[in-house]
N, C-alpha and C positions, 0 to 999 in steps of 0.2 A: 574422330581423330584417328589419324593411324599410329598405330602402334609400331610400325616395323623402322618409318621415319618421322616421327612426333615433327621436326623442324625441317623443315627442307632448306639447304643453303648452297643455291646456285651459285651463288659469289663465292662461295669460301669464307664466310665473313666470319665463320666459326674457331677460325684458326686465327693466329697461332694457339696453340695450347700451354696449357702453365709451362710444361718443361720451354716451351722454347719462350716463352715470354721471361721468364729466369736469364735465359742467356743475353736478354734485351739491357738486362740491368746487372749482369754478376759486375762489374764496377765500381758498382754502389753495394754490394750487400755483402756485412761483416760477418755475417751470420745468419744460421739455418734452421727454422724449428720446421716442427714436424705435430699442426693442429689437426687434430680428428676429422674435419672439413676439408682441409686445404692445407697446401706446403705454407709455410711462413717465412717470411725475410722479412732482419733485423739491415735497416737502413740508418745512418748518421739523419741528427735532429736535423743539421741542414742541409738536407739533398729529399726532402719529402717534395720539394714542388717538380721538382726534376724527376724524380723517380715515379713519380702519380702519372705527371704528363707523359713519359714517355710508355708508361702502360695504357693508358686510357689513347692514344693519340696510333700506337703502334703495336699493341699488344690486345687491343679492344676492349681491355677492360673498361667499362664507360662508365657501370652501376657502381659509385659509393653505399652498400647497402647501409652499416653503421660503423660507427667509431666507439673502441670503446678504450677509457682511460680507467686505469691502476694504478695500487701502488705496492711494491716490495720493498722488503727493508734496506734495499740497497739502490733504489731506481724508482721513478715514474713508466710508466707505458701507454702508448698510445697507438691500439689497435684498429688501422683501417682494413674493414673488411672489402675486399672488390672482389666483384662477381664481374656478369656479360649478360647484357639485356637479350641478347640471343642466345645464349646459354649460360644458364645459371649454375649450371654442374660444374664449371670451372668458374675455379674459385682460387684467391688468393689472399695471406693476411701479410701487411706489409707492417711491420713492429717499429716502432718509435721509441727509444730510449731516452731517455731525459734524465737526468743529475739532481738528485735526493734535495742537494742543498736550494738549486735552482734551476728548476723544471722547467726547461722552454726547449719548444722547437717549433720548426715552421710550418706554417698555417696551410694547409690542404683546400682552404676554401676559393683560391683564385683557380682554382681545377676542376673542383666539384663545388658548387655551391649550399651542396646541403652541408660542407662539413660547417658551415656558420656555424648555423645552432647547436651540430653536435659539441663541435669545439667551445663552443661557447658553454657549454655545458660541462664540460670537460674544468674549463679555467672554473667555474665556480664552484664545483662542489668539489674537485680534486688540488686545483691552484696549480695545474699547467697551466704557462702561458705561450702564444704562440705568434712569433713574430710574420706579421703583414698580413694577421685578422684584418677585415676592413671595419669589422665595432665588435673588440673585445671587451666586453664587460658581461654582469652576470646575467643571465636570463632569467632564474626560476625565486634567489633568490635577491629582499632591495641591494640599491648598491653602496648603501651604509654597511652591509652586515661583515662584522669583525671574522676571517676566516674563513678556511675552507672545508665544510662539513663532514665529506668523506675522507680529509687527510687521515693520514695516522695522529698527527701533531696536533689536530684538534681540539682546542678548550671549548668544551660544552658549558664549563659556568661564568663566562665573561658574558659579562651584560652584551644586548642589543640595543639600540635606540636607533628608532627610524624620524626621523626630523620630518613634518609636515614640507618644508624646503623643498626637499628632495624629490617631491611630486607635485611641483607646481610645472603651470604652462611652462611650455617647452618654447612656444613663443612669445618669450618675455620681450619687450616689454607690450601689454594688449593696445592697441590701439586702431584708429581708425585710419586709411590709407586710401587718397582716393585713385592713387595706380594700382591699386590691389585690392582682389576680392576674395585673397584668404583667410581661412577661418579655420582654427583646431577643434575638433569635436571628439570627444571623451565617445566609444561607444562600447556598452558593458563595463564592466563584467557582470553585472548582474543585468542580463539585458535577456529576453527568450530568444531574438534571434541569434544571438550567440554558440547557441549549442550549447552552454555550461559557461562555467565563471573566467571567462577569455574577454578579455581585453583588449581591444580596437583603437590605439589612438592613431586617428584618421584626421588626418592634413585635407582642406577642401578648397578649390579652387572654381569659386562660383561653386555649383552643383555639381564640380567633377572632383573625382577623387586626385588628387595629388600625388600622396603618398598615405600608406597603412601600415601601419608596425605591430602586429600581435604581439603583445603582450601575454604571458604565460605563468603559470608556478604560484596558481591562488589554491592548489588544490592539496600538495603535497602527499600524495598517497604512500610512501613507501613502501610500494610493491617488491624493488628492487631489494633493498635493504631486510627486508623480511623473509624473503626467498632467502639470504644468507645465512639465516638463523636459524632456518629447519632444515629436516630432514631429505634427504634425494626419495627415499623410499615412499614414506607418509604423508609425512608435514605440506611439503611447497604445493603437491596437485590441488587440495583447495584455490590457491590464492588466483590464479591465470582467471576464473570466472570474475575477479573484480577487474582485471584490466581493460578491455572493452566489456561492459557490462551490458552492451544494449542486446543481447539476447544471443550473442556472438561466443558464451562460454566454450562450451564443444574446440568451438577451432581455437580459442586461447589456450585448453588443454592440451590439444595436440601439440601446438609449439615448443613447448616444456615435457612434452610425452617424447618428441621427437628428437628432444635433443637427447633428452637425460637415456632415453636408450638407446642411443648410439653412442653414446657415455659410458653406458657400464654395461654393452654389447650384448641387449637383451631384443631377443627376437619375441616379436608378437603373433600370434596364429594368425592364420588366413580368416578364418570365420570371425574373429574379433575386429581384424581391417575392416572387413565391411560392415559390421554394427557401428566403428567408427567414422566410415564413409557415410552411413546414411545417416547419424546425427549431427555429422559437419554439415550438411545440404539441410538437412532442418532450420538449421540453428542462420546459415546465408539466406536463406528465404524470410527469415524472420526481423536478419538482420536487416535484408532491403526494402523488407515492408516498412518497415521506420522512420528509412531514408527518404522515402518515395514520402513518406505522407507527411513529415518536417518538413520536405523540402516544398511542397504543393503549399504547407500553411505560411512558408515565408514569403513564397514570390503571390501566390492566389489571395492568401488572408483565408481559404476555405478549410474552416476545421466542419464544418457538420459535416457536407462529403467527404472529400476526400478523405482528410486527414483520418477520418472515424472509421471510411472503408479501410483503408489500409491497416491500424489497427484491427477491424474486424478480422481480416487476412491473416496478419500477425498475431490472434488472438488461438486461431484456429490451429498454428502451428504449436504455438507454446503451449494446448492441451495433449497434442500427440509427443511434443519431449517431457511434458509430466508423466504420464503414461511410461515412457524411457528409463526418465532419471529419477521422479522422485521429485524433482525438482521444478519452478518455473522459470529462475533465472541461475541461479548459482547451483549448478548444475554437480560437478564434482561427481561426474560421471566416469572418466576416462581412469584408468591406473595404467604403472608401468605394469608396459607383459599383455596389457589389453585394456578389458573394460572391467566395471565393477560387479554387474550382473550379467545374465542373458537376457534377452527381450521377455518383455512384460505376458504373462499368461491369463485367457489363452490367447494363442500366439494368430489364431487365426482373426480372431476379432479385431487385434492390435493392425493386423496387414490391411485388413479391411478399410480400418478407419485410414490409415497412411492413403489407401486407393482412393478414396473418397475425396479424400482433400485434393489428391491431384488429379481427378476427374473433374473437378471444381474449378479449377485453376487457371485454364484458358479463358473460362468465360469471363471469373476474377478481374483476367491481366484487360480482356478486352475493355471491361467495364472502366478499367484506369485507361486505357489508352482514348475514352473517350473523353473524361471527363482530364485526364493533363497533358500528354504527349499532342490531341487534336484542340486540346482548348487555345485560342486565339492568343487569349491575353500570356498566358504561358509561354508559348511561340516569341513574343514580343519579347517577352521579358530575360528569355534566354538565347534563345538564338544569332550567334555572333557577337555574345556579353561573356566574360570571362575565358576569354581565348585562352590558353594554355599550347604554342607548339611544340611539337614531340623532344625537340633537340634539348627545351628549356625543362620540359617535365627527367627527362631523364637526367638531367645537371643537379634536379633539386631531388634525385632519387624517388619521384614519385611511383609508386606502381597503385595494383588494382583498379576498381572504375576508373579512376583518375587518371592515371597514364594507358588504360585502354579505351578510354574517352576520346584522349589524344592520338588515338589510331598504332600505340605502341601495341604490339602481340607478345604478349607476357601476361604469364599465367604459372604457377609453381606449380600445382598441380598436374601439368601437361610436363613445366618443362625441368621441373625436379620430382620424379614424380615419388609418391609416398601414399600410403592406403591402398586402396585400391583403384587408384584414379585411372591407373592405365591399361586395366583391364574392361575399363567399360567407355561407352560410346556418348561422345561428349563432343561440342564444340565453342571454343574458346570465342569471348565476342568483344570485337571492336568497332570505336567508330570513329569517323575521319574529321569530325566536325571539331574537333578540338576544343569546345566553347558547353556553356552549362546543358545547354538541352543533350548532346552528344552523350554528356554521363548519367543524367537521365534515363538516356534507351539502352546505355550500359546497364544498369541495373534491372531496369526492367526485364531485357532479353538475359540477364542470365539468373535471372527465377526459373526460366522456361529451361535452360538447361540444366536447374540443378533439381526440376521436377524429370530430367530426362535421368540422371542420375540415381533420384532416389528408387525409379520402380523399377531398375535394372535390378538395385540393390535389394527391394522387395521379394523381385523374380527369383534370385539368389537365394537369398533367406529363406523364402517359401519349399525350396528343394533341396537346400541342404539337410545332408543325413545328421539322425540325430544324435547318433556316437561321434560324430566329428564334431559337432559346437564343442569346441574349447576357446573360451572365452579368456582365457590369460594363462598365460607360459609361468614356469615355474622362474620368480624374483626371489633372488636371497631378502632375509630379512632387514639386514644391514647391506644397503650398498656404500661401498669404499673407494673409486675409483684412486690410480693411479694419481701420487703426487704430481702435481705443475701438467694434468691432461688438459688440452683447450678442447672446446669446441662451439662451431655458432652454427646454429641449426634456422631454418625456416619454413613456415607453410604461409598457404594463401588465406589468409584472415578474410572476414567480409570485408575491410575498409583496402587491405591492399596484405604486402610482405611482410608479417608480423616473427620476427625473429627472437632466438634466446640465445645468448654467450653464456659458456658455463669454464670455468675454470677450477680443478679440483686442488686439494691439498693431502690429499689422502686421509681424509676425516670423511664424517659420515653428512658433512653439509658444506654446500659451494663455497669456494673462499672467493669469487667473484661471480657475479647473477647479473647479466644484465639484457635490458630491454630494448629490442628494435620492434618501435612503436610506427604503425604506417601511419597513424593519422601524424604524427610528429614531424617528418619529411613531407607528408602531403602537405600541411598547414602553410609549412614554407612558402611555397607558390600562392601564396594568400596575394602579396604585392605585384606578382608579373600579370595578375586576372584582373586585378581589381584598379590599377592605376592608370588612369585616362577612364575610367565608366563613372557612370555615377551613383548616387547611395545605394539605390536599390539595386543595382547590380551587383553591388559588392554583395549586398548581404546574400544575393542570389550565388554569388559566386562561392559564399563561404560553406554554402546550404549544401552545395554541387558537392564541396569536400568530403561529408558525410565524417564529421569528428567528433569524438566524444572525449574529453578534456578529461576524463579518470585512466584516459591511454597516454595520453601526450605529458600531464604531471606524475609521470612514473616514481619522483626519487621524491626525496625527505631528509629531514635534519636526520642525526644519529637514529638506530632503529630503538623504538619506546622502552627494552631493557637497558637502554643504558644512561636512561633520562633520571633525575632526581627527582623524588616528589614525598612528601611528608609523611611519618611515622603514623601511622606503625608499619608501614610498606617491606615488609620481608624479601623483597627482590633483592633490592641493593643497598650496597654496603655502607652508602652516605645518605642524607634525607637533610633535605632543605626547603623549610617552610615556603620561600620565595620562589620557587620553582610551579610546577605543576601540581594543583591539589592533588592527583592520584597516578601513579603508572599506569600504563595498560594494561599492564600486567595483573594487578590488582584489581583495576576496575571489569578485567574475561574473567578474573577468579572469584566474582562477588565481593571480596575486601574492603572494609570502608576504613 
C-alpha cells in the first residue's frame, strides 16, 4: 500500500469535506456539537429524510455506519453516524431530538436501508418511534412485550405473557392452492446451519425462495448494558472478547481500546501498537479459518476434510495467542495505554514458532484451494448464487469480506488507519464477483496478507531495543472523562466495521455504551442474496455472511443488578420470590 497516498481519488469523489457538507444543510441545523470523532448537527425530527438524502446524494456521505438512540431527562436522541466509503476519516453525527413525552421522528430507512433494523431497535428497547419505517415493530424482543426496556420509565415488574397466538403461521389460513405452490418453512433457530440460535422464516415458492425474514434477539447477551456498569479503566476490557467470540477477541478489544483512548486522550507506545498489530492478524487468521471451514460444511457437507483442516489451521493459531495471552479464547489481553504484558519468554522461541506457522501457511492455503475454491461442486454451489451488488451492499452498510466481496475497497485499517497498519506493507483484497464464492477468496487471500503483516511485525519485534519496549503508557487509575463527551470509534473486525459509541457523564463509567455489530448490518442483506435462489443457496448465502449471533444479540432487558430475585440476595433492595431464583450478581459471588 502506499503510504504517501493510501486512496487515490482521480474524480474528486473525496470531496466535499465536512465543513462544506455543513454549508449543504446549515438550513436545517438548529444546533452544533462538537463529538470527539466528528462535528455533530442537531436537525428537527422531520427533515431526517431530507437532510440524510441531501448528504448521502450530494455530500457523499453514503455509509450509515450506526444509529445510535438515548435518552436524557429531558429528550430522546437519535444518533446517525455517517462516514464515506471512500474515506472513512470524514465523518459526521447528524442528532435527532425527540420529545420526552412522545418520541418520534422520521425514519432514515427510505435513505439507508440499514437504518431498518437499527431503528427498529431503537423503537423497542428505547420506544422511539419513527414515522414512514416500512415494519416498525420490535426486532429482539416478542411483540406482546409490555414496554420499553432501556427507557428510563421502565417497569421491570409488570408481568410478561407471550401468547402461543402470536407465533403462529403467518400464512393463516394453511391450505391447499392449486394456483400456488407456496409454502412457509420455519428454519432454526436451533438449526447448525444457522450459525447460532437465528431464525429463518422462509417464504417458498416451489423450490425458490420467495421471501426470508431473519429473525433475531434469542440470545440476549447484554454486552451493551454491562459495559455501562463498569469501569473505563478495569472493568469493561474483559467483556469485547465475548462479542465476536469466534476467536476474534484481540480486534473486539481494540475497538473499546480505541475508543476509550481517544476518550480520555491516552497515548499508546510504538512498541505496544505492534504487539497489538500482530495479535489483531493472529486472531483474523483464526477468525477466517472458521469461516472457511463452516462454510465448506454447509454448502460441501465435508466435515472430515475440510472442515477439520481448517480447524487444524485454526488450532495452530490459537496455541501461538496462548503463548501471547494466557488465554485461548477470551483473551483479555489489550489495556488502555497498551497491552497487558510483553511478549512471552524466551522471546526468541516465541518468534520461531510465529515463523513456522507462517512458513507453513502457503502450503495450508494451497491445500484449501484444492480441496474448496477448485472443488466442482463448490463452484456450482456458489458461483453467481447470492449476488450482493456494490450499490445495495453499501445501502445496507455492509463492510469487511462482504462488501469487499462485492468489489467495494474499504478497509479501516488502510483507510482510518490505527496500530500500526500504516507503517507496514500490506494489500487490501477485493473481488468483483459479488456472489458467495467472491467472499470465499476474500477471505482466503487475506490470511495471506495478514501472514504478510504479521512477519513484518516479527521483523520489528525481533530488533527492537530493549530499553525501548514499553508496553503501556502511564493511565491514571480513575479515568473520568469530561461531562456529555461523545465519541464513536471503529476498527476492522474479522467480520467487517466493528464500532463503539461512548458517551461520558463525568463519572468513572459510560453513561451510554453502544455496539456497532458488523455481522448485524451484514445479516441485513440476508433477503437481497437469497430471494429468487433456492434453499441451498440461501443457506450458502448466509454461510458467505460469516455471523455469529453473540455479536448481532448485543442488548438485553435491564442489566442483571437491577433484576429481583429471592432473599437472602444482598444486592438489591426488593426480593421477590416470583422473579428469578438468584441475581447474577450473587450467583459470580457464590451466594445461594
Amino acid at each position: 500500500m502506499s503510504l504517501e497516498d493510501p486512496r487515490p481519488d482521480p474524480d474528486g469523489l473525496l470531496d466535499p469535506r465536512p465543513a462544506d457538507a455543513l454549508a449543504l444543510i446549515k438550513d436545517h441545523v438548529t444546533a452544533h456539537e462538537d463529538h470527539i470523532n466528528a462535528p455533530g448537527v442537531v436537525i428537527e425530527p422531520t427533515q431526517v429524510q431530507e437532510v440524510l438524502s441531501t448528504l448521502r446524494q450530494e455530500a457523499g456521505f453514503d455509509h450509515l455506519s450506526c444509529v445510535t438512540a438515548q435518552e436524557y431527562p429531558d429528550r430522546y436522541e437519535s444518533v446517525y453516524h455517517l462516514r464515506k466509503y471512500n474515506d472513512p476519516t470524514q465523518e459526521l453525527s447528524v442528532v435527532v431530538p425527540a420529545a420526552k413525552g412522545q418520541p418520534v421522528s422520521e425514519s432514515a430507512e427510505p435513505v439507508f436501508r440499514t437504518a431498518d433494523w437499527h431503528e427498529r431497535e431503537a423503537y423497542d428497547l428505547m420506544g422511539i418511534e419513527y414515522d414512514d419505517h416500512p415494519d416498525l415493530r420490535r426486532i429482539l424482543l416478542p411483540d406482546t412485550w409490555q414496554g420499553h426496556p432501556l427507557s428510563d420509565a421502565y417497569d421491570q415488574d409488570q408481568p410478561q405473557l407471550v401468547s402461543l397466538q402470536e407465533h403462529a403461521n403467518p400464512l393463516q389460513n394453511d391450505h391447499a392452492d392449486e394456483q400456488s405452490d407456496t409454502m412457509f418453512v420455519n428454519i432454526g433457530p436451533h438449526h447448525p446451519a444457522t450459525h447460532g440460535v437465528l431464525h429463518l422464516k422462509t417464504t417458498l415458492d416451489g423450490e425458490q425462495v420467495a421471501d426470508v425474514e431473519p429473525d433475531i434477539g434469542y440470545l440476549h447477551r447484554c454486552e451493551e448494558q454491562m459495559c455501562q456498569t463498569k469501569t473505563y479503566r478495569h472493568q469493561i476490557m474483559p467483556y469485547p472478547d465475548r462479542w465476536d467470540y469466534i476467536s476474534a477477541g484481540l480486534l473486539n478489544e481494540w475497538a473499546y481500546a480505541r475508543a476509550a483512548e481517544d476518550l480520555a486522550e491516552i497515548e499508546v507506545p510504538e512498541y505496544a501498537q505492534v504487539v497489538r498489530t500482530l495479535g489483531a492478524e493472529l486472531c483474523r487468521i483464526a477468525a477466517h479459518m472458521l469461516a472457511l471451514g463452516t462454510f465448506a460444511l454447509d454448502v460441501n457437507g465435508d466435515f472430515t476434510a475440510t472442515f477439520m483442516y481448517s480447524i487444524r489451521e485454526r488450532e495452530k493459531v490459537q496455541n501461538i495467542l496462548e503463548d501471547l495471552t494466557g488465554q485461548r479464547l477470551m483473551f483479555n489481553y489489550f489495556r488502555l495505554g497498551g497491552v497487558a504484558w510483553d511478549l512471552p519468554e524466551p522471546r526468541g522461541e516465541f518468534f520461531e514458532s510465529i515463523r513456522d506457522y507462517v512458513d507453513e501457511l502457503p502450503a495450508a492455503l494451497e491445500e484449501f484451494h484444492d480441496l474448496v475454491s477448485s472443488n466442482e461442486i463448490l463452484q456450482l454451489r456458489t458461483i453467481d448464487t447470492g449476488v450482493l451488488p456494490p450499490e445495495v451492499a453499501k445501502s445496507y452498510g455492509a463492510t469487511g469480506p462482504v462488501a469487499r466481496g462485492s468489489g467495494i475497497d474499504y478497509d479501516l485499517r488502510r483507510d482510518d488507519p490505527y496500530g500500526y497498519y500504516d507503517e507496514l506493507e500490506w494489500d487490501v483484497i477485493t473481488e468483483d464477483g459479488c456472489d458467495n464464492f467472491s467472499r470465499v477468496l476474500v477471505r482466503m487471500q487475506e490470511v495471506e496478507q495478514s501472514a504478510r503483516i504479521i512477519e513484518q511485525c516479527v521483523d520489528l519485534l525481533e530488533d527492537w531495543p530493549e530499553e525501548e519496549r514499553t508496553i503501556q503508557s502511564n493511565v491514571p487509575r480513575t479515568l473520568r472523562p469530561d461531562d456529555d463527551t461523545e465519541i464513536y470509534r471503529t476498527v476492522e473486525g474479522a467480520k467487517g466495521e466493528l464500532g463503539v459509541y461512548m458517551r461520558s457523564d463525568g463519572t468513572d463509567k459510560p453513561a451510554r455504551f453502544k455496539i456497532r455489530s458488523p455481522c448485524f448490518s451484514n445479516l441485513q442483506t440476508l433477503p437481497e442474496m437469497a430471494n429468487g435462489e433456492y434453499i441451498p443457496d440461501m443457506i450458502a448465502a448466509l454461510g458467505s455472511l460469516d455471523i455469529v449471533l453473540g455479536e448481532v444479540d448485543r442488548w438485553c432487558l435491564p442489566p442483571a443488578s437491577s433484576r429481583n430475585c429471592p432473599p437472602p440476595c444482598q444486592h438489591l433492595a426488593s426480593c421477590s420470590p416470583s422473579r428469578l431464583p438468584i441475581c447474577w450478581d450473587c450467583r459470580e459471588s457464590g451466594a445461594k
